[in-house]
C-alpha positions as CSV (number, residue, x, y, z in Angstrom):
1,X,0.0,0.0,0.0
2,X,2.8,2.5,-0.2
3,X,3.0,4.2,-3.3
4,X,6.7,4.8,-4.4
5,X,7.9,7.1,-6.9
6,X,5.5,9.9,-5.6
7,X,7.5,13.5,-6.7
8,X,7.5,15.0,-3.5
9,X,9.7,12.7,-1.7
10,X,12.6,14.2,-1.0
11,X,15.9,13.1,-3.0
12,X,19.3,13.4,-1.8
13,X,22.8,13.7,-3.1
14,X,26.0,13.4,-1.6
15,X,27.8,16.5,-0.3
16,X,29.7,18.5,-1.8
17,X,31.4,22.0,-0.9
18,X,30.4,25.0,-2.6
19,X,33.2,27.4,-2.4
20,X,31.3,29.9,-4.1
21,X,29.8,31.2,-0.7
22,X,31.2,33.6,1.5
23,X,29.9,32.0,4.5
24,X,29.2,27.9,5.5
25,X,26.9,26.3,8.1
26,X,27.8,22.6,8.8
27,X,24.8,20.9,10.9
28,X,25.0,16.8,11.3
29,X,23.7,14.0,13.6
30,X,25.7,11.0,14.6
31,X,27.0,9.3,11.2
32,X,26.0,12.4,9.8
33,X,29.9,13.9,10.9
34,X,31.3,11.6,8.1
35,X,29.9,13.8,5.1
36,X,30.8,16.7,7.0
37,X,34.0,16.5,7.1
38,X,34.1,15.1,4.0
39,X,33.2,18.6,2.8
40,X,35.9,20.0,5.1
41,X,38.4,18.2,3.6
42,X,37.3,19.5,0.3
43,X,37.2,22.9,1.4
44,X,41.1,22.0,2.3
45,X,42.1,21.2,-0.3
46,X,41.1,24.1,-2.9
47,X,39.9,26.3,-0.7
48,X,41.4,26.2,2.9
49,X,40.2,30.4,3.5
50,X,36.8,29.3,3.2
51,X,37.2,27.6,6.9
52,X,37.6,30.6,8.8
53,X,33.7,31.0,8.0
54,X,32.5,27.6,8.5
55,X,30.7,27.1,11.2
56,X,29.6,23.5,12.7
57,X,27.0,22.5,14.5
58,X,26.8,18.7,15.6
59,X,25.5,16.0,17.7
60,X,27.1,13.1,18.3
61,X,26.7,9.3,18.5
62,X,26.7,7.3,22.2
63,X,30.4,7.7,22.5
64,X,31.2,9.7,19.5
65,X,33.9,12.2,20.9
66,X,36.4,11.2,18.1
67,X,34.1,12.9,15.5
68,X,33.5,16.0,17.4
69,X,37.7,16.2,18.0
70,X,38.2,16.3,14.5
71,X,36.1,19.0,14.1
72,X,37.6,21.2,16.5
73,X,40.9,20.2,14.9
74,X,40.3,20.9,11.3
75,X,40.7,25.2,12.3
76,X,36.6,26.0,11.6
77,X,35.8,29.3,12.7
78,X,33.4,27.7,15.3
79,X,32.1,24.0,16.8
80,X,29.3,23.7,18.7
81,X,28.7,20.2,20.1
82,X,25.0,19.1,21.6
83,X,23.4,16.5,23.3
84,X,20.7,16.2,21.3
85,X,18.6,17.4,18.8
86,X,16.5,19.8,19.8
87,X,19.6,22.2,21.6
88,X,20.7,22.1,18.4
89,X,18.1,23.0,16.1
90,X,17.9,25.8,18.6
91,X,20.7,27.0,18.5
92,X,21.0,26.4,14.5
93,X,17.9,29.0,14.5
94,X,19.4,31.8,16.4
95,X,22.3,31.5,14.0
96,X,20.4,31.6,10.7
97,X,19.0,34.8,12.8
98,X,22.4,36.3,12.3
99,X,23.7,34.9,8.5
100,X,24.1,37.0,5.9
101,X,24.1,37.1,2.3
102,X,26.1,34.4,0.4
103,X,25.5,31.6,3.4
104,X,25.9,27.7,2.1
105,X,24.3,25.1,4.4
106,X,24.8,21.6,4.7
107,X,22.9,18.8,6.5
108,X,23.5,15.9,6.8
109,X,22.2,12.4,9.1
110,X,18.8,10.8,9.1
111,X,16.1,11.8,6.8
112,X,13.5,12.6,9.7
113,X,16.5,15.4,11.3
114,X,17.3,16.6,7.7
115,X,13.6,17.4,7.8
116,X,13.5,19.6,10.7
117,X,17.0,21.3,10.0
118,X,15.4,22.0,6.4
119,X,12.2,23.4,7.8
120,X,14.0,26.0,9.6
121,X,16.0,27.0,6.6
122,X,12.7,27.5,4.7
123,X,11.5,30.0,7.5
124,X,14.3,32.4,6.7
125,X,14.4,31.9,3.1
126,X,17.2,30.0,2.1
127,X,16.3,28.5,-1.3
128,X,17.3,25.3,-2.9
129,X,20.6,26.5,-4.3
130,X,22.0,27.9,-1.1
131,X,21.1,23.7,1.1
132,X,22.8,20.8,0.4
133,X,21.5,17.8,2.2
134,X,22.9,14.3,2.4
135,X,20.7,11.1,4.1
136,X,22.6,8.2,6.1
137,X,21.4,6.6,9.3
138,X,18.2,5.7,10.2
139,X,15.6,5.7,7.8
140,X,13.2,6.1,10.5
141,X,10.0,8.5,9.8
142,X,8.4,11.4,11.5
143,X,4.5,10.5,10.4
144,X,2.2,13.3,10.6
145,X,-1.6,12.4,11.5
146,X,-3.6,14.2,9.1
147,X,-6.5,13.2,11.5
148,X,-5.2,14.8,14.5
149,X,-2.5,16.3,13.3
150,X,-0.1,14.5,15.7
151,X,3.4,13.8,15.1
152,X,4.8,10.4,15.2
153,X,8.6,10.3,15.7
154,X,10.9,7.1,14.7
155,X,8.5,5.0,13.0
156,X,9.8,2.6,11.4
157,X,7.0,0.1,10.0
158,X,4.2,0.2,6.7
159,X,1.5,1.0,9.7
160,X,1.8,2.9,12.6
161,X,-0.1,4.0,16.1
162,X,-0.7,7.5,16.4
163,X,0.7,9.3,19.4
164,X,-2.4,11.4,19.2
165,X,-5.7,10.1,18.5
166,X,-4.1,6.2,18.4
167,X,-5.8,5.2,14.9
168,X,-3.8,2.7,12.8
169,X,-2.0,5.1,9.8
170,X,-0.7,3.8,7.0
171,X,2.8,5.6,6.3
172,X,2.9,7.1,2.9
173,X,5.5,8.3,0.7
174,X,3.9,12.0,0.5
175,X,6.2,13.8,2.2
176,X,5.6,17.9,3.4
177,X,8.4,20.1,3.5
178,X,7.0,22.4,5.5
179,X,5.3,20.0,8.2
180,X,8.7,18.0,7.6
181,X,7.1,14.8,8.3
182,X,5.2,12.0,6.2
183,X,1.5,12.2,5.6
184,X,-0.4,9.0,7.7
185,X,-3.4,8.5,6.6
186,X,-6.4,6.2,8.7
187,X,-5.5,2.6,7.1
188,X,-9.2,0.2,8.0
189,X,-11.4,3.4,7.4
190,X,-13.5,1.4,4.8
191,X,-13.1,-1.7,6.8
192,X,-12.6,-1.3,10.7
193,X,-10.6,-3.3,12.5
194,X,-8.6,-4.9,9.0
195,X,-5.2,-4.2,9.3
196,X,-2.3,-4.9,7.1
197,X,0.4,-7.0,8.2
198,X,3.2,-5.1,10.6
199,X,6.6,-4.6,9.1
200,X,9.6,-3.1,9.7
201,X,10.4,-1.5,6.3
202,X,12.0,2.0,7.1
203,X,15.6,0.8,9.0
C-alpha cells in the first residue's frame, strides 16, 4: 500500500562544498559527521580560507567524541557540540538569525532530522541553491496524523499507532516540507478493525 515514486519525496545527493559562498553552516547528527568532514576536507584542499567562515553545528553518537575532535581540529571558525537534537536545532535558528548574504548550508544524518534542519532554513528563506542535504542513518519517519494532526517520531513500519488520536495510519510516501514529516493516513477506514500485516520496512 505504499505508493513509491510519488514526486515530493525528498531526494538526496551526496555533499559537496560550494566554495562559491562567503559563508558555511555545517549541521550533522551522529554518522552524519562523516559527510561533513568530507566537505571539510574539500574545502582544504582548494579552498582552505573558506574555513575561517565555516561554522559547525553537531550532535554526536553514544560515545562519539572522536568525530566531534576532529572538528575542533580541522581550524573551523566555530564548533558547537550538543546533546541532542533539539539544543541544536535551537541554537541552529538563532544562528540563521544572524547569517548573511552568500550563506551555504549543509545537513546531513537521518532523513526525519534533515527534515526539521530543512524546515528552519525555509523560514528564513534560504532557497534550494544555497542547502545541500545528504541522508545516512536511520531511515526512521516522523509520520504526521492528518486526523489529529499528531506527530509520530521514529516509525519505522508500513503502519503505525498514532501518538495522538491512536488510529492505525498507513505511512505514505507524501512527504511535506514544511510540516517535515510523512502524511499518515487512517489505514481500516473502509473496513474497521482490518489491518495490514506489521513490518519493519523504514531501517
Amino acid at each position: 500500500m505504499l505508493v513509491t515514486g510519488i514526486k515530493s519525496k525528498p531526494v538526496y545527493a551526496p555533499l559537496r562544498a560550494d566554495i562559491r559562498g562567503r559563508y558555511h553552516c555545517m549541521v550533522g547528527l551522529g554518522v552524519g559527521g562523516d559527510p561533513l568532514l568530507r566537505v571539510i576536507g574539500e574545502m582544504q584542499a582548494a579552498a582552505p580560507h573558506a574555513l575561517r567562515n565555516t561554522r559547525v553545528l553537531y550532535v554526536p553518537e553514544a560515545g562519539g567524541t572522536q568525530t566531534a575532535a576532529r572538528f575542533k581540529s580541522a581550524e573551523v571558525a566555530e564548533v558547537g557540540t550538543f546533546d541532542g537534537a533539539p539544543a541544536l536545532l535551537e541554537n541552529f535558528r538563532a544562528l540563521l538569525g544572524q547569517s548573511l548574504m552568500g550563506t551555504r548550508l549543509y545537513v546531513a544524518g537521518p532523513e526525519s532530522f534533515i527534515g526539521l534542519v530543512m524546515k528552519i532554513a525555509l523560514e528564513f528563506n534560504l532557497n534550494k541553491d544555497e542547502i545541500r542535504a545528504e541522508e545516512c542513518g536511520t531511515l526512521a519517519r516522523r509520520v504526521y496524523c492528518i486526523h489529529c494532526r499528531a506527530t509520530t517520531e521514529n516509525v519505522r513500519t508500513n503502519i503505525v499507532s498514532c501518538v495522538g488520536c491512536a488510529r492505525w495510519l498507513l505511512v505514505r510516501d507524501h512527504y511535506s516540507r514544511r510540516l517535515a514529516a510523512y502524511m499518515g493516513v487512517m489505514v481500516d477506514a473502509e473496513a474497521p478493525g482490518e489491518l495490514p500485516p506489521l513490518k519493519e520496512v523504514f531501517l
